[in-house]
C-alpha positions as CSV (number, residue, x, y, z in Angstrom):
1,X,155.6,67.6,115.2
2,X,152.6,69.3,117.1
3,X,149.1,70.2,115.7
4,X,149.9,73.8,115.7
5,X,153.1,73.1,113.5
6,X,151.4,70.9,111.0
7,X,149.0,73.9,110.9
8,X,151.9,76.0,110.1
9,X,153.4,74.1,107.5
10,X,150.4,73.3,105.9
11,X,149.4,76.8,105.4
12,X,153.2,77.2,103.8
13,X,152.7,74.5,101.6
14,X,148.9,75.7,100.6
15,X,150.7,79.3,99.7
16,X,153.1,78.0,97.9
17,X,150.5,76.4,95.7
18,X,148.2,78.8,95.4
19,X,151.2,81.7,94.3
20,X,152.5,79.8,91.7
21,X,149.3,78.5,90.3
22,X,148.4,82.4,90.0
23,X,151.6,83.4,87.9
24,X,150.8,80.1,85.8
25,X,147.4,81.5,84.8
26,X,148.6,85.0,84.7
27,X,151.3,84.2,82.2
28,X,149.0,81.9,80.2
29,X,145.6,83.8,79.9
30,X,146.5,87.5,81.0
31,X,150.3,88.0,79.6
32,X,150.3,90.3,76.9
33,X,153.3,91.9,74.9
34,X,153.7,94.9,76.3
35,X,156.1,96.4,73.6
36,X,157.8,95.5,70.2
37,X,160.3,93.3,72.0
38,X,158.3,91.4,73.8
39,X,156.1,90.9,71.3
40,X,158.8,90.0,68.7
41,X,159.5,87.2,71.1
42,X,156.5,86.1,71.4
43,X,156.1,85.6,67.7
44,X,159.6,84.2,67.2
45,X,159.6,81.1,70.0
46,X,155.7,80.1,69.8
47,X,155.1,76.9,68.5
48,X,152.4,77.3,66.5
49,X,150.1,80.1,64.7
50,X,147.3,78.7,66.7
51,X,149.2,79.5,69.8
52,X,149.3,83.4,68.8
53,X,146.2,84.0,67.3
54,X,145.2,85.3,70.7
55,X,147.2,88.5,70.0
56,X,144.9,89.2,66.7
57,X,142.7,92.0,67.8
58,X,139.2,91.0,67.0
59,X,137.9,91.6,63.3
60,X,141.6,92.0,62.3
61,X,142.7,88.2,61.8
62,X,143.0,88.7,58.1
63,X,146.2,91.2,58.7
64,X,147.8,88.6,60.2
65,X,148.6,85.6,58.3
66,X,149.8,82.1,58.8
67,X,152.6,82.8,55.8
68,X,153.1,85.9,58.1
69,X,153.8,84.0,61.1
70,X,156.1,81.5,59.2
71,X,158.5,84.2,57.8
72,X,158.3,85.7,61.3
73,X,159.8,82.6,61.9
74,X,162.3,81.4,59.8
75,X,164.0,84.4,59.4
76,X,166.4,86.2,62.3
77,X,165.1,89.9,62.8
78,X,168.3,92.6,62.0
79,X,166.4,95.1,64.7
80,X,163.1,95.5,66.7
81,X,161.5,99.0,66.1
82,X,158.9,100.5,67.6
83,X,156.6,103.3,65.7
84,X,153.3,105.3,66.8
85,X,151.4,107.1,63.8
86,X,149.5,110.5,64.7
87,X,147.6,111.1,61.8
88,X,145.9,114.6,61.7
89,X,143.5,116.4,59.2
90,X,146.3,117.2,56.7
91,X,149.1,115.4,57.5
92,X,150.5,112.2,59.8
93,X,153.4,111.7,62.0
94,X,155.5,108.4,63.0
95,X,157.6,109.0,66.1
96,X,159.9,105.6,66.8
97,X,160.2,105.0,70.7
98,X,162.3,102.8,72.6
99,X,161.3,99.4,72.3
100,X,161.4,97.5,75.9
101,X,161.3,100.3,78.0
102,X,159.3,100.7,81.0
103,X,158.1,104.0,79.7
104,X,158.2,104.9,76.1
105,X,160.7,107.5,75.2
106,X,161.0,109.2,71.7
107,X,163.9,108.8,69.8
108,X,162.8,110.2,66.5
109,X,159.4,112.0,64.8
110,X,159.3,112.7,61.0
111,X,156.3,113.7,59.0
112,X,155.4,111.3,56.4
113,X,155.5,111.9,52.4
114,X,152.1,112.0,51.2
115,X,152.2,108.9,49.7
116,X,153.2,106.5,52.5
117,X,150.8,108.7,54.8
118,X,148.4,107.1,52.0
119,X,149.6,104.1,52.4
120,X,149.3,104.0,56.3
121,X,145.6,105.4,55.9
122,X,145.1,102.1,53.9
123,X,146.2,99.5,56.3
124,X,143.4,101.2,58.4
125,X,140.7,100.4,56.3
């Protein structure tokens, strides 16, 4: 094999190392759920609450318990939905979109009874 071919290859090899090294950090530190399915899945096959804690926004860890995560766990999901809330002055809005879609699409938009626009307002808080 000549110098300029063990150049070559090593250059291959270096690439190689290098590309997959980058999708391992990506995947690890950058990857976040990007909609209701993948986040779903997330929940479901992580291996411990520790592990997801990283998808707690910050100041919001109390929402999100470890009992939380358990059920999440132990018990199959019948459906993944996924709902935006427009709340306005006087009244509030949920619209349910297409969960895993490259682009959200809406599938449905109801305005909410008083009191579970109450209710949403609360979670809020």
């Amino acid at each position: 094999m000549t110098t300029r071919e063990r150049k070559i290859n090593s250059w291959i090899i270096y690439s190689i190392i290098t590309f997959v090294t980058v999708g391992v950090l990506y995947y690890m530190h950058i990857y976040k759920p990007k909609n209701s399915i993948e986040l779903y899945q997330e929940l479901t096959f992580s291996d411990s609450y520790e592990e997801i804690q990283n998808l707690i926004l910050e100041g919001y860890e109390e929402n999100f318990s470890e009992e939380d995560f358990e059920n999440i766990q132990n018990n199959t999901a019948i459906r993944v939905g996924q709902f935006s809330l427009f709340e306005y002055h006087n009244t509030s809005y949920i619209l349910m979109t297409s969960p895993g879609t490259e682009k959200l699409k809406v599938l449905a938009v109801e305005e909410l009874p008083e009191d579970i626009r109450e209710f949403f307002m609360g979670i809020a808080n």
